[in-house]
Structure formats: C-alpha cells, structure tokens
GUTORMAR-127714 format. One record per atom (N, C-alpha, C, O): residue in one letter; x, y, z. Coordinates in steps of 0.02 Angstrom, whole numbers, padded with zeros to 5 digits. Atoms other than C-alpha are relative to their C-alpha. Layout:
N
 aa     px     py     pz
  a      X      Y      Z
...
//
This chain:
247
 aa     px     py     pz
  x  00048  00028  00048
  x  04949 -01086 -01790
  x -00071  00017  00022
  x -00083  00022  00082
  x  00057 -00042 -00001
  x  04772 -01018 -01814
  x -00047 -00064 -00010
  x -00046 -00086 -00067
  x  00021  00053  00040
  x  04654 -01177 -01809
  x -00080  00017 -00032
  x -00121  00059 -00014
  x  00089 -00003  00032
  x  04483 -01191 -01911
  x -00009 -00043  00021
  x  00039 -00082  00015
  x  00023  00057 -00019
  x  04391 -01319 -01831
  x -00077 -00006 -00025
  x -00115  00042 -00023
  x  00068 -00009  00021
  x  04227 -01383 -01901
  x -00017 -00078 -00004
  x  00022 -00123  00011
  x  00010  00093 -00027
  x  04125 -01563 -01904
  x  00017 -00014 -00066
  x  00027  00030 -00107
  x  00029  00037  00057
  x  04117 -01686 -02042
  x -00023  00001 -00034
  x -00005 -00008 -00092
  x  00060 -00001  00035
  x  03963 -01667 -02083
  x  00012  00089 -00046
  x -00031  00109 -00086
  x  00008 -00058  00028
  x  04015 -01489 -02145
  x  00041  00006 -00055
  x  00031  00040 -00105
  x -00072  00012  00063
  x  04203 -01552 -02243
  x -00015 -00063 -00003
  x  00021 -00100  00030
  x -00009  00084  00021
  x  04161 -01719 -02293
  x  00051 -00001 -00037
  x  00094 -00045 -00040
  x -00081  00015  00047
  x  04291 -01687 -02406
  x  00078 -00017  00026
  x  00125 -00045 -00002
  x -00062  00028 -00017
  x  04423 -01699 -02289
  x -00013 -00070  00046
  x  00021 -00086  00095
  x -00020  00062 -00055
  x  04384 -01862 -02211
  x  00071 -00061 -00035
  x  00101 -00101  00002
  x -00057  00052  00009
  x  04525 -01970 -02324
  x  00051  00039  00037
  x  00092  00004  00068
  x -00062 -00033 -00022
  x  04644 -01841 -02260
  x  00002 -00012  00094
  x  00053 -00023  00128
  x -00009  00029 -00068
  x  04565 -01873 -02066
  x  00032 -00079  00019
  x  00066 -00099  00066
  x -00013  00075  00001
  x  04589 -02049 -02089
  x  00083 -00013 -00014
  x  00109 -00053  00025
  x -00057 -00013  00022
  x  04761 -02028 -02163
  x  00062  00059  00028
  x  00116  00074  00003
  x -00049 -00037 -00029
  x  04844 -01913 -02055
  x  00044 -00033  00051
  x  00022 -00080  00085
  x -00055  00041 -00023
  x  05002 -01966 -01974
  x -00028 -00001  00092
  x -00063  00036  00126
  x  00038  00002 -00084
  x  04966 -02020 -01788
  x  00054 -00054  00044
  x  00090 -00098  00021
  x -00046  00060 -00025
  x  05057 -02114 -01650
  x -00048 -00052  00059
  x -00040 -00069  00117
  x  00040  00047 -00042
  x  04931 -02223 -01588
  x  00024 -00060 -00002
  x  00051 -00076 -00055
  x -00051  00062  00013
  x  05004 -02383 -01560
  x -00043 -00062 -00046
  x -00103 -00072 -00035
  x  00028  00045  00045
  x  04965 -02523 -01694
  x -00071 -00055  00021
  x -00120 -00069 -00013
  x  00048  00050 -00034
  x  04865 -02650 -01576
  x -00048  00042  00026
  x -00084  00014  00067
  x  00043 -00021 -00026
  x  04757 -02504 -01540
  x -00079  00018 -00040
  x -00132  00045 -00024
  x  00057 -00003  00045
  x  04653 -02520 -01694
  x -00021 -00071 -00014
  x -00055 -00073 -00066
  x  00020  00066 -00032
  x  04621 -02718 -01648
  x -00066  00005  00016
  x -00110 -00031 -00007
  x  00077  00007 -00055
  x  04470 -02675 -01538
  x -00057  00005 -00043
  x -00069  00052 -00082
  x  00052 -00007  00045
  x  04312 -02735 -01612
  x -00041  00040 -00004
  x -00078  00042 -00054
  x  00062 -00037 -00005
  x  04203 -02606 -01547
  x  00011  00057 -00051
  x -00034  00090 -00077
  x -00007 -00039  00031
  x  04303 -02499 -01644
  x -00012  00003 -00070
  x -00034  00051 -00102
  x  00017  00051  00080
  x  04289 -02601 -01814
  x -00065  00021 -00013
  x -00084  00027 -00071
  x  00078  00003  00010
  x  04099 -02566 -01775
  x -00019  00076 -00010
  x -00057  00094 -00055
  x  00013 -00075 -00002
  x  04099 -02366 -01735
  x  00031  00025 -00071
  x -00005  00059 -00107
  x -00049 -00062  00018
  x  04241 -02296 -01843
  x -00028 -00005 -00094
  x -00037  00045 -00129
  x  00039  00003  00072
  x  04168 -02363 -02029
  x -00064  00037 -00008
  x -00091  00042 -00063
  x  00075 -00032  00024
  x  04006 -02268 -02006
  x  00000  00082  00036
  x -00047  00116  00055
  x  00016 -00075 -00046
  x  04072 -02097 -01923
  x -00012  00045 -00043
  x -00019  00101 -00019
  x  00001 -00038  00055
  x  04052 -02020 -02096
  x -00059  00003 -00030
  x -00066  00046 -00074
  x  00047  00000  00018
  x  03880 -02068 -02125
  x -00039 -00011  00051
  x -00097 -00018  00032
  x  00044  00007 -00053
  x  03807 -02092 -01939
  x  00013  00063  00045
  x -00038  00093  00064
  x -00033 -00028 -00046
  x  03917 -01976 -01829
  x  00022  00059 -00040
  x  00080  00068 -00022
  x -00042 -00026  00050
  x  03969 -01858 -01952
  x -00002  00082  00033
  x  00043  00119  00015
  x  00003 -00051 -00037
  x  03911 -01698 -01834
  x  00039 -00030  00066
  x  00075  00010  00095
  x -00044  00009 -00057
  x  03991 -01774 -01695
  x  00084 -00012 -00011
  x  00119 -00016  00039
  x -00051  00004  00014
  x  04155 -01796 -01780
  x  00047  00063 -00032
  x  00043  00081 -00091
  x -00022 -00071  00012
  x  04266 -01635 -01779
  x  00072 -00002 -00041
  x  00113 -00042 -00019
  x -00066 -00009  00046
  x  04420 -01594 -01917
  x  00025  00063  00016
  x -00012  00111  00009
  x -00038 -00087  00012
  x  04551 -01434 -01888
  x  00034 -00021 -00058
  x  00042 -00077 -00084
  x -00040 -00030  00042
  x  04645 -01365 -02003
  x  00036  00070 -00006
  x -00007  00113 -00008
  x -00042 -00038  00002
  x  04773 -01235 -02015
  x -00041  00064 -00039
  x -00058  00043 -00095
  x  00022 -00034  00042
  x  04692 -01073 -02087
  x  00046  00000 -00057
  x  00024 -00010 -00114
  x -00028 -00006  00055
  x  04817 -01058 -02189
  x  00035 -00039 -00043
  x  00083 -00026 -00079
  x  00003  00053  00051
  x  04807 -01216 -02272
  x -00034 -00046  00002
  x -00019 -00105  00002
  x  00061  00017 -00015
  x  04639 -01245 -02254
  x -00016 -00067 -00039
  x -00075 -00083 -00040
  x  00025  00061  00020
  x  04641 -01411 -02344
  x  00038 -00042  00014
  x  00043 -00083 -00032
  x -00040  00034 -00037
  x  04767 -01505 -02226
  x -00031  00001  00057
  x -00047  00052  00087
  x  00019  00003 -00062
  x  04703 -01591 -02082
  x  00042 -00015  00046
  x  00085 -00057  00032
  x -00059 -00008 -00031
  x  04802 -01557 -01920
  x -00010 -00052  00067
  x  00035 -00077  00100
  x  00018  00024 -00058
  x  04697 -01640 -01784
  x -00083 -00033 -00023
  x -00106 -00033 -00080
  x  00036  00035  00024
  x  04545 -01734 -01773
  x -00036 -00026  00093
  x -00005 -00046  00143
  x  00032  00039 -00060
  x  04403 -01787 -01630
  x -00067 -00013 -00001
  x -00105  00016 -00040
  x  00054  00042 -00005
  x  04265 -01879 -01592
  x -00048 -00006  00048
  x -00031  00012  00105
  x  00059 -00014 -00048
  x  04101 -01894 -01503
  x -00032 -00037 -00008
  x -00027 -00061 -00064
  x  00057  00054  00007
  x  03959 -02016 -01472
  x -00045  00014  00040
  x -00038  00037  00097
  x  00050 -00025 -00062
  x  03793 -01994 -01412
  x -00023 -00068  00006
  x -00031 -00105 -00042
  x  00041  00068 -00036
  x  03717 -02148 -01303
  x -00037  00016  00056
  x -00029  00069  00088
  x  00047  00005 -00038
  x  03590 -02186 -01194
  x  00041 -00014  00086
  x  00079 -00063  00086
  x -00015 -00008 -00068
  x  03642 -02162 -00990
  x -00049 -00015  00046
  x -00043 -00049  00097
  x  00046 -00019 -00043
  x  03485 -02124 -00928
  x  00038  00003  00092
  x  00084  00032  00121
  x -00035 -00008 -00081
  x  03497 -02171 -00738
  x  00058 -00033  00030
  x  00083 -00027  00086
  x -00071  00055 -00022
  x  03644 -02299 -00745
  x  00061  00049  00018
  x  00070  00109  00004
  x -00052 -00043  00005
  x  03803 -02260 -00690
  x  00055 -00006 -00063
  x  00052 -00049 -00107
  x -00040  00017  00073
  x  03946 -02233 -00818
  x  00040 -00065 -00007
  x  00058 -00100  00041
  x  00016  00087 -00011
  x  03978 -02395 -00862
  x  00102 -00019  00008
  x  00154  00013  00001
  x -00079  00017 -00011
  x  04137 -02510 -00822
  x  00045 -00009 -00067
  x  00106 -00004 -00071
  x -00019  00024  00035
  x  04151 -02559 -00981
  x  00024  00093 -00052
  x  00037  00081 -00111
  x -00033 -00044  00004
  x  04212 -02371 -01023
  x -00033  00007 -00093
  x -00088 -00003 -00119
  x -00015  00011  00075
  x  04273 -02349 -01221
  x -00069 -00036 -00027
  x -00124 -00007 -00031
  x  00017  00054 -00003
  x  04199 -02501 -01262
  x -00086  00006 -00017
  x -00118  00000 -00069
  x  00067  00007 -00002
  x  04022 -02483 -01181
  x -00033  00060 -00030
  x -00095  00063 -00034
  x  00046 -00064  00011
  x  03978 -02318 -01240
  x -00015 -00017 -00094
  x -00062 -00008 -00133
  x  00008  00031  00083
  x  04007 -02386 -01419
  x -00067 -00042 -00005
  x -00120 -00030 -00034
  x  00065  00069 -00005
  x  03890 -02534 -01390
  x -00078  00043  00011
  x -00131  00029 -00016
  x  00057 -00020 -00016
  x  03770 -02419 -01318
  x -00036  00038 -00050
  x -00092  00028 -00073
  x  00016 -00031  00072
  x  03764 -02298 -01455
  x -00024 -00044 -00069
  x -00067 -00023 -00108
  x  00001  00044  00041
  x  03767 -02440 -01573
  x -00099 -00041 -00007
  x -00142 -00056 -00048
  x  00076  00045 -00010
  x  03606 -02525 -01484
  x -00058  00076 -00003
  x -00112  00061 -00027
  x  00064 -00037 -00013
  x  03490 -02349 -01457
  x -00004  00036 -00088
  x -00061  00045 -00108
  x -00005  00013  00079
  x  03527 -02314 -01657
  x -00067 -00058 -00017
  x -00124 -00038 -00031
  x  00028  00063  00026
  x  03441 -02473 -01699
  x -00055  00003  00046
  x -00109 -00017  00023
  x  00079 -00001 -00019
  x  03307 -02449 -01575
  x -00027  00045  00005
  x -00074  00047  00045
  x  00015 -00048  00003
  x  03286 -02288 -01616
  x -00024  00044  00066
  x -00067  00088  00062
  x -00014 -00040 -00077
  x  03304 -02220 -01422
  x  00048  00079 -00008
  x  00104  00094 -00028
  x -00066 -00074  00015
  x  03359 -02033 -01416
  x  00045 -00006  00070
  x  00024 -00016  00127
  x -00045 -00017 -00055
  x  03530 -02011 -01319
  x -00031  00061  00039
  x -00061  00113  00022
  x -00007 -00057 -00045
  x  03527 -01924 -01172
  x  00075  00001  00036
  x  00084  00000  00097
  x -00056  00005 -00047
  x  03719 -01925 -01150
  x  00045 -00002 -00075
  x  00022 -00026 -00127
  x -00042 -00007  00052
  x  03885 -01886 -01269
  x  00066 -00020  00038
  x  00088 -00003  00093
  x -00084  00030 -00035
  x  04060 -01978 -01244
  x  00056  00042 -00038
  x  00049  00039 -00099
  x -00059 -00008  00048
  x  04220 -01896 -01313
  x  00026 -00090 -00034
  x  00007 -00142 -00009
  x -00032  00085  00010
  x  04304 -02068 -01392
  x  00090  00033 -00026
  x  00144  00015 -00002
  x -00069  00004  00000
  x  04455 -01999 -01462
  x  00032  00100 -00013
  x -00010  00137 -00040
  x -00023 -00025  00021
  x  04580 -01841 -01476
  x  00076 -00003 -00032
  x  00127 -00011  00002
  x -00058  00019  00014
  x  04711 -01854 -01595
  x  00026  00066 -00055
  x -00011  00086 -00100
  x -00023 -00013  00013
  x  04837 -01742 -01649
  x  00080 -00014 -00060
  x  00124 -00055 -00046
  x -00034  00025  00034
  x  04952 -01740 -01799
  x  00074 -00005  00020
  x  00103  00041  00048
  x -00058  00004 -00047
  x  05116 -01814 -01748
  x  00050  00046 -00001
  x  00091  00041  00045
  x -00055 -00047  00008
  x  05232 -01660 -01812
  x -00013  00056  00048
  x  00034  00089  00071
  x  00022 -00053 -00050
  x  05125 -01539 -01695
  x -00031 -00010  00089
  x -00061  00032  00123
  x  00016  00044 -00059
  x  05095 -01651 -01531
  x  00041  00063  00052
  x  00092  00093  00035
  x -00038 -00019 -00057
  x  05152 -01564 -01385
  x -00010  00101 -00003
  x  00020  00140  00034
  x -00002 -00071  00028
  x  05105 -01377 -01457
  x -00075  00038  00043
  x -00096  00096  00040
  x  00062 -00023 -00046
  x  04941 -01375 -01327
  x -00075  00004 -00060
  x -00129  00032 -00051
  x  00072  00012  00040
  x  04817 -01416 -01479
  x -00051 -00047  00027
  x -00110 -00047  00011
  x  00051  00044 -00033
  x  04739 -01543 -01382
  x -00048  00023  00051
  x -00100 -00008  00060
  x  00046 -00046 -00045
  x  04658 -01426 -01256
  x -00043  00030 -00060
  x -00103  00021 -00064
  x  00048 -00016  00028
  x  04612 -01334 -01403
  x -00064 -00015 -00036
  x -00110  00022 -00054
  x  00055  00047  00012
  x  04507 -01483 -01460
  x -00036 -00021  00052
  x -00096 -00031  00041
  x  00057  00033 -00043
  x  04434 -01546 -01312
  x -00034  00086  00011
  x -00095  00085  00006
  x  00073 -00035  00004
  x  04346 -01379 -01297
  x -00019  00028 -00052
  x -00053  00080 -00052
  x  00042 -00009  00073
  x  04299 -01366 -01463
  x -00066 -00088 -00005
  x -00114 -00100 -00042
  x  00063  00074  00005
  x  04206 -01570 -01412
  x -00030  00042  00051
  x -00089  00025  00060
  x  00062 -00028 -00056
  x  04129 -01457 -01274
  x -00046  00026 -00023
  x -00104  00006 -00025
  x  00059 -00038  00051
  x  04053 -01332 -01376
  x -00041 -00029 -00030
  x -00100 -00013 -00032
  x  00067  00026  00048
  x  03983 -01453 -01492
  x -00036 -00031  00039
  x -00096 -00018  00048
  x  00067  00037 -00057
  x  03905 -01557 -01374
  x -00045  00046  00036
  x -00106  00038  00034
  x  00053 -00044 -00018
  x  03837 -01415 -01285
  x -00036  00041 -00055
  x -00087  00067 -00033
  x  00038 -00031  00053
  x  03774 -01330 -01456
  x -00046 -00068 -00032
  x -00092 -00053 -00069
  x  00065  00054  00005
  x  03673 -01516 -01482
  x -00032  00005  00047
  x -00084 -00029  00044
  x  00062  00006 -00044
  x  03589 -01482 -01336
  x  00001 -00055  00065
  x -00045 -00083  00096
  x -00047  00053 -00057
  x  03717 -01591 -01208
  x  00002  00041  00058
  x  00016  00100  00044
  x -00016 -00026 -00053
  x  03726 -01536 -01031
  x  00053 -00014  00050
  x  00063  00008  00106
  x -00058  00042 -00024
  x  03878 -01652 -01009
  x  00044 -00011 -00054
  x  00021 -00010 -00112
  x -00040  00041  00064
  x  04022 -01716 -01116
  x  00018 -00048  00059
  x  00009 -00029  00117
  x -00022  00067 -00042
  x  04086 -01891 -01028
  x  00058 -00023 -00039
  x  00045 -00044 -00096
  x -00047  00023  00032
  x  04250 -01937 -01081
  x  00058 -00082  00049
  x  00092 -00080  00100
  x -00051  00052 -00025
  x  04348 -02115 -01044
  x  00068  00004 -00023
  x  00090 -00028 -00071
  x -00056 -00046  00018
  x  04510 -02019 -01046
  x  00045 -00078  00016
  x  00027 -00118  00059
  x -00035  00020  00000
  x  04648 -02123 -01073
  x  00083  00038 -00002
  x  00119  00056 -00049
  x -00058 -00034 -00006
  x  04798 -02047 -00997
  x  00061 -00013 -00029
  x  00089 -00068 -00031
  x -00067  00010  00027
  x  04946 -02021 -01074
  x  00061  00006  00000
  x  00095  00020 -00048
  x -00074  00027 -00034
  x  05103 -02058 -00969
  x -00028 -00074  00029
  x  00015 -00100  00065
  x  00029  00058 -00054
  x  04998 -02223 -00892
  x  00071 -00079 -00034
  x  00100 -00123 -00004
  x -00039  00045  00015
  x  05106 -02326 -01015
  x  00060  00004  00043
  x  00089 -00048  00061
  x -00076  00022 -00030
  x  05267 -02273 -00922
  x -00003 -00037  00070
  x  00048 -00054  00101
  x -00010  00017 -00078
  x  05213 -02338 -00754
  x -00077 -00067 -00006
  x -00128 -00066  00028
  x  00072  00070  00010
  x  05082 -02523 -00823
  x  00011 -00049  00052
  x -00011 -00106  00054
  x -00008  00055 -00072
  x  05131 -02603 -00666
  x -00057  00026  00039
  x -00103 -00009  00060
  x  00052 -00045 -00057
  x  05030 -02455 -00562
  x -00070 -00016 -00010
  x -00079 -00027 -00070
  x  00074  00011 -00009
  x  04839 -02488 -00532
  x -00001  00088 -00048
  x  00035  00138 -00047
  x  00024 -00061  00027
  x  04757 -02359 -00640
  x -00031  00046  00053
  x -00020  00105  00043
  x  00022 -00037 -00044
  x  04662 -02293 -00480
  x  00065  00043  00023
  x  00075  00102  00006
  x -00039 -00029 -00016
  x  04812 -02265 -00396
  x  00038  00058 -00054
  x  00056  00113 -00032
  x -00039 -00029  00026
  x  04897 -02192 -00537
  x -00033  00074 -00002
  x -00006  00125  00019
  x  00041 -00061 -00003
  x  04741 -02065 -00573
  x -00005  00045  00054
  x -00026  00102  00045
  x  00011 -00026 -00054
  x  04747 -02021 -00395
  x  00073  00048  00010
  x  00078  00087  00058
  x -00061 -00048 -00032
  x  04931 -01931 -00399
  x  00008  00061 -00020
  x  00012  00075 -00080
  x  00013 -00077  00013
  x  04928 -01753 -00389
  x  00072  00042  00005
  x  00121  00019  00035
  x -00078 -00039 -00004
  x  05077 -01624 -00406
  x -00025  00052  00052
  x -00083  00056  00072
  x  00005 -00043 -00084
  x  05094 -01495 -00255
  x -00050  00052 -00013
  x -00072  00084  00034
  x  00058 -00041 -00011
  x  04961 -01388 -00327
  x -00070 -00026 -00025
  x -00110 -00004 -00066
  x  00053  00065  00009
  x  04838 -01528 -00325
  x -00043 -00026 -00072
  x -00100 -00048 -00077
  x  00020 -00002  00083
  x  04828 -01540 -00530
  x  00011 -00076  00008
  x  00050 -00089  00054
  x -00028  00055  00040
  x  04841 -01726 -00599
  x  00074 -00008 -00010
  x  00096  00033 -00050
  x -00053  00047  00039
  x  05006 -01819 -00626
  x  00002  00019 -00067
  x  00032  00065 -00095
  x  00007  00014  00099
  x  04963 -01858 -00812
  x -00023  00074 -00019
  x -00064  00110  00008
  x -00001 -00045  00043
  x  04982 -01729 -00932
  x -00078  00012 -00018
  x -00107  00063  00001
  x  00057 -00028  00018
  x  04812 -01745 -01012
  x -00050 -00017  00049
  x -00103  00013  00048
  x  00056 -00009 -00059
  x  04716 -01793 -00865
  x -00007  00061  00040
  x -00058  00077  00071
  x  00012 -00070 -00029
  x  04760 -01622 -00798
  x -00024  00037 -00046
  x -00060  00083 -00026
  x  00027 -00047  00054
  x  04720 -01546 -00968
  x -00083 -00005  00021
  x -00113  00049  00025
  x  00070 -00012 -00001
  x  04530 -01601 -00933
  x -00001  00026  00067
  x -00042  00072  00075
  x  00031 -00013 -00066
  x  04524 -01575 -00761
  x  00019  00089  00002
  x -00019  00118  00040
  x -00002 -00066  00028
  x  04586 -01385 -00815
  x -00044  00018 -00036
  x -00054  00078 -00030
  x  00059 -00006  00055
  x  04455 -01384 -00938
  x -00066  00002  00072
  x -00073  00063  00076
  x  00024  00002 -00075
  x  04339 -01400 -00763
  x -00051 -00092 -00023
  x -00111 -00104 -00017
  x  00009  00070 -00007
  x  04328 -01600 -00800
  x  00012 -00020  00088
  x  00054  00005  00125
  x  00010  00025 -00055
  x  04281 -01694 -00642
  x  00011 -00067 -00007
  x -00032 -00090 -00045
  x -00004  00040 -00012
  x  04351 -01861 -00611
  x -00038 -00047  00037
  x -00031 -00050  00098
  x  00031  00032 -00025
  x  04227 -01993 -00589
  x -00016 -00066  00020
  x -00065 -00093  00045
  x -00005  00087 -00018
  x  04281 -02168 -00571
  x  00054 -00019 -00057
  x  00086  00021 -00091
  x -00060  00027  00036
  x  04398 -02289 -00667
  x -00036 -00051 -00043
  x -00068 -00088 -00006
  x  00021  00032  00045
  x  04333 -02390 -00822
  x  00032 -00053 -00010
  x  00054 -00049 -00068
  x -00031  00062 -00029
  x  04414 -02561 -00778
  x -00001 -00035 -00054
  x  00018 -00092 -00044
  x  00012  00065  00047
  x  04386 -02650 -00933
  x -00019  00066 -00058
  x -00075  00060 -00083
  x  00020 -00056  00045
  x  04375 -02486 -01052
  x -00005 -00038 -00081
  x -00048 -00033 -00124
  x -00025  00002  00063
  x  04453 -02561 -01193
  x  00019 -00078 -00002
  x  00058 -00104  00038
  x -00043  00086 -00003
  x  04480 -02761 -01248
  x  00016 -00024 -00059
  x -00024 -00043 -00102
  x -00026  00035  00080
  x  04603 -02819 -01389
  x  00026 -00090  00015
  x  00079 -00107  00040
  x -00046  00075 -00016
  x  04622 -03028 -01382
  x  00026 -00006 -00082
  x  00015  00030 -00131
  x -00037  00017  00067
  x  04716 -03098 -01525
  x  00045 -00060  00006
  x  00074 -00075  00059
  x -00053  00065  00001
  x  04818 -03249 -01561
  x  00070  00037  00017
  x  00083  00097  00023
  x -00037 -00022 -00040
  x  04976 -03264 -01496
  x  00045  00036 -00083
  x  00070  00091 -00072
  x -00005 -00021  00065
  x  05035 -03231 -01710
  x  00005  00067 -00018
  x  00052  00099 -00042
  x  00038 -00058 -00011
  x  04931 -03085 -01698
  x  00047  00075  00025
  x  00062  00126 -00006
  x -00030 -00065 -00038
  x  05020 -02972 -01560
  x  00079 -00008 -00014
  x  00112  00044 -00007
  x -00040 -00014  00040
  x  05177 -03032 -01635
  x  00017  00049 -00055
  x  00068  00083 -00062
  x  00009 -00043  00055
  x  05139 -02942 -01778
  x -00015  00070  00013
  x  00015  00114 -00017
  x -00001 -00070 -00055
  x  05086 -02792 -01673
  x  00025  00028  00004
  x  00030  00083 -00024
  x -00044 -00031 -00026
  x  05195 -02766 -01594
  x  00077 -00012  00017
  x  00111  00015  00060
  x -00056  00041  00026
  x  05343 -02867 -01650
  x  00049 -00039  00057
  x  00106 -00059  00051
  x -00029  00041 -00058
  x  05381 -02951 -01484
  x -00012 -00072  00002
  x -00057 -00099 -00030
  x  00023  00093  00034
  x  05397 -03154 -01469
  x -00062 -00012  00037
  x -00102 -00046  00004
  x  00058  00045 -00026
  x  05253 -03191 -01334
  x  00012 -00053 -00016
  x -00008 -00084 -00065
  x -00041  00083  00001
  x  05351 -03348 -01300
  x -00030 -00018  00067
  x -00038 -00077  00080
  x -00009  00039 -00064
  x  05311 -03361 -01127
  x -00065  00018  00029
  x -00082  00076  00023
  x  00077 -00020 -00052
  x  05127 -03368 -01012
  x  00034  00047  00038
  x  00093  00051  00054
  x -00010 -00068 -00065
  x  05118 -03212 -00897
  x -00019  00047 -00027
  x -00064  00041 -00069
  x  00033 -00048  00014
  x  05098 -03043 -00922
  x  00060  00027 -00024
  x  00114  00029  00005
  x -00045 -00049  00019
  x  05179 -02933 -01054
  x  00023  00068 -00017
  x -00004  00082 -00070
  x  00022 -00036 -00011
  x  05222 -02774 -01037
  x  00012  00032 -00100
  x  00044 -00007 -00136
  x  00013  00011  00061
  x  05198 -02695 -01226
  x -00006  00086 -00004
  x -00047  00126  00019
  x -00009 -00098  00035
  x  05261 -02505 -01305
  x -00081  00025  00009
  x -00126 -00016  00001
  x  00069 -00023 -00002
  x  05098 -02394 -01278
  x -00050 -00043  00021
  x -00099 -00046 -00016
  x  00062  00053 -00049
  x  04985 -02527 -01152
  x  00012  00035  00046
  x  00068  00044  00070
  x  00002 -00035 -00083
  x  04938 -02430 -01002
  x  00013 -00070  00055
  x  00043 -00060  00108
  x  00009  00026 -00032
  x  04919 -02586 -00931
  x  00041 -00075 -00017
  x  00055 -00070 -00077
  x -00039  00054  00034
  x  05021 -02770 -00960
  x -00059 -00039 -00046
  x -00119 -00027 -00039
  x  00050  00032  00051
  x  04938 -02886 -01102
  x  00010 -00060  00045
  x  00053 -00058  00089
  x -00016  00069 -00040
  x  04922 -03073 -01027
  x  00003 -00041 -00070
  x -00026 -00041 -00124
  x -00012  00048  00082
  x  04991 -03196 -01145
  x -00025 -00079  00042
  x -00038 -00085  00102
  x  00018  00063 -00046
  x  04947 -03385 -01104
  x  00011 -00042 -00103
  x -00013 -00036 -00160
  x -00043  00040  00077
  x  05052 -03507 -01245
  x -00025 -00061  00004
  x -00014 -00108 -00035
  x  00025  00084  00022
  x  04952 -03652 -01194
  x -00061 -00004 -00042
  x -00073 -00058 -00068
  x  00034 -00015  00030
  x  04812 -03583 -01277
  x  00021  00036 -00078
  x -00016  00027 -00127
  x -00008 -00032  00046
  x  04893 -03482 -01405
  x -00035  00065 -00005
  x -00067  00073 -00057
  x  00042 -00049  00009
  x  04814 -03317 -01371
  x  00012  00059  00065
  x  00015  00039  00124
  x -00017 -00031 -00019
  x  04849 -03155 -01305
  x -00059  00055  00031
  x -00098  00061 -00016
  x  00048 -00048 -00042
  x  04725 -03023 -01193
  x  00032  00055  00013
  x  00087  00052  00040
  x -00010 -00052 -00041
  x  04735 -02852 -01158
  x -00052  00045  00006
  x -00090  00062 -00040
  x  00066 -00030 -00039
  x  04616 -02754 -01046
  x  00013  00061  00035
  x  00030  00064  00094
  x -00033 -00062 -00005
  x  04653 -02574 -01049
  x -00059  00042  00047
  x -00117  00042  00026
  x  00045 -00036 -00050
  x  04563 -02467 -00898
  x  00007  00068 -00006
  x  00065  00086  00006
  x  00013 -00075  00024
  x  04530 -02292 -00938
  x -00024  00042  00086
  x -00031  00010  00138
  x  00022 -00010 -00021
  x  04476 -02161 -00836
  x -00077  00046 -00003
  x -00077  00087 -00049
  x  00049 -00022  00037
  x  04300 -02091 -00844
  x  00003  00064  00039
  x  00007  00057  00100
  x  00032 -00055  00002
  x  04270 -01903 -00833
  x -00047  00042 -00020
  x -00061  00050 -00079
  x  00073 -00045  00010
  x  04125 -01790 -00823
  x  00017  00083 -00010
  x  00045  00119  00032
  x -00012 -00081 -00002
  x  04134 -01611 -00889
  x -00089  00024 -00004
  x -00129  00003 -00046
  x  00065 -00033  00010
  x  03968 -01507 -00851
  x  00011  00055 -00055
  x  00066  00081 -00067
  x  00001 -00058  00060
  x  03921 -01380 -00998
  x -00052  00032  00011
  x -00074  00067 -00035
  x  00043 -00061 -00026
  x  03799 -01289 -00908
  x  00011  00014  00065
  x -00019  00060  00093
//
C-alpha cells in the first residue's frame, strides 16, 4: 500500500471519515477529560497539526490518522503529568496567546484491518516532518507502549527499561521510536487520568467492580483502583516520555 499522507487543514473533508474509522482503542480510553477538551477543536484549532493517510488508490478512505500539539516547555522539564499536561498546556498558551516553543505527538492510530503492516513507523515520521517543516527542533512524544497491558503489575520504569540482546526496547512501539532515533527521557507517572463511578467502568468495560482494590482491566497498562465504599473507580495510566531531535 502506497500511503498519501497530508494534514487536516488540507482534507477537511475527510475528518468524519478520521473520526469514524474503525480503531481498537479501548472504550474507557475516550473517558479522559483532557481529551473531551483537545479532540472537539482539532479541526478548527489543530487542523495543521493533525495528519490523515490514505491509500493512493482510494484516495478518499482514511487508513490511519495522527496527531500533534504545540505547548509551551520553555525551561521546565517534560512534565509528569505526560498526555494530560501537554493538553492543558496547549490549552492555557492558546488563550494567552504565548507562542509554543515545543510539539507533543498525542496519538497514532491505525485502521484496525491494517495494524501490524509497519504503517505506524510510517506515521510517526511523517509527525516528524511536520513538526520539523513548522519550524520544531523536537517532536516529544508520551508514548504509550503497546504490550504494557500484558504485564500492569510491572512498574512502567522497569518495564521501559527491558531491552532484547541487541539493546532495542522490549515493546514493540517503543522500539519503533527509539529506531526512528527517539531518545527515552523519563516516565510520565500520571500521563493519563480516567475516574468514573463505579456504574461507569461497568459499562466500559463490562466487568462488576464489586470489590475495593485494584483491577486489572483489557487494554490498562496499569491496574484501575476501585474503592465500593465510595462508589468510584480511578485509573492513572503512566506513559513514557520521548524526545526525538529534528535537527
């Protein structure tokens, strides 16, 4: 497959089809408020930072789909709050009209019939390019690895830290960036936060959350904590943050 890749701002026409393409992100992962706040205005705020492929040869089917945010860094470090904070940040230098000096990947997603076909490399450096053709000397991504669910007992440090004998990443796409010449720069401890009644993640994710403790939950890198004397469920997903230079 031959992809066309281009922003938003260039096919507005296909954004019902971005929005509408089949995906396996897990249900409780569109919960998070920060997201409620970014993802309604990427079509009229973000709309160059938001990238669509398509198949040349059926150039009006979208196959894949990714995302970008520019926020303010200056001298801080990248923050704990991962996902999350880069939203907020973008959100606040918007409104105070502060120019970014800093671009986050936020998401790559591939359509679920072509997963596994190495299109996801071909998107994250198609978010390189663009960021470096705005005039980025970094992309920063709070990569959320994707084997972390099979092992939500493991500390995310630890987990980020296991290397195969020719010292690549463990995780599938954490080696994809760090191939891309992504540099691993810390762990985003609080990247991502969905609370919800205990009702709520029932509905989710169709499990009872009968009992206080921690549960572990299809696609959670990490366990959710339930607590039934309250009625209300937490989960506090830790990412990892990477730095790719583009100059």
């Amino acid at each position: 497959m031959e992809l066309q890749i281009t922003t938003l701002a260039e096919r507005p026409e296909l954004e019902p089809q971005m929005w509408s393409m089949p995906h396996s992100w897990p249900a409780f992962m569109n919960q998070d408020p920060a997201a409620n706040l970014f993802y309604p205005l990427v079509a009229g705020e973000y709309a160059e930072f938001a990238l669509v492929a398509v198949d040349r040869a059926d150039p009006d089917a979208v196959v894949a789909r990714a995302f970008s945010v520019p926020f303010v860094l200056g001298d801080d470090e990248l923050p704990d709050d991962g996902w999350d904070g880069v939203l907020w940040r973008a959100t606040a230098a918007r409104r105070r009209g502060s120019t970014p000096d800093a671009v986050s990947a936020l998401e790559i997603t591939i359509r679920t019939d072509l997963q596994g076909k190495g299109l996801s490399t071909v998107m994250l450096d198609a978010l390189r390019a663009q960021a470096a053709g705005l005039g980025f000397s970094e992309l920063f991504a709070p990569v959320r690895p994707n084997r972390k669910h099979l092992q939500p007992r493991v500390p995310m440090a630890d987990y980020a830290a296991l290397r195969r004998e020719d010292g690549l990443p463990v995780d599938p796409w954490l080696r994809v960036h760090v191939r891309a010449g992504g540099v691993i720069e810390k762990i985003a401890r609080r990247s991502m936060v969905v609370a919800g009644t205990l009702e709520e993640w029932r509905g989710w994710t169709g499990l009872p959350f009968d009992r206080t403790g921690d549960v572990e939950v299809p696609g959670a890198l990490v366990p959710v904590h339930c607590d039934t004397d309250h009625g209300r469920a937490v989960y506090v997903e830790p990412n990892v943050w990477v730095r790719h230079r583009l100059q």
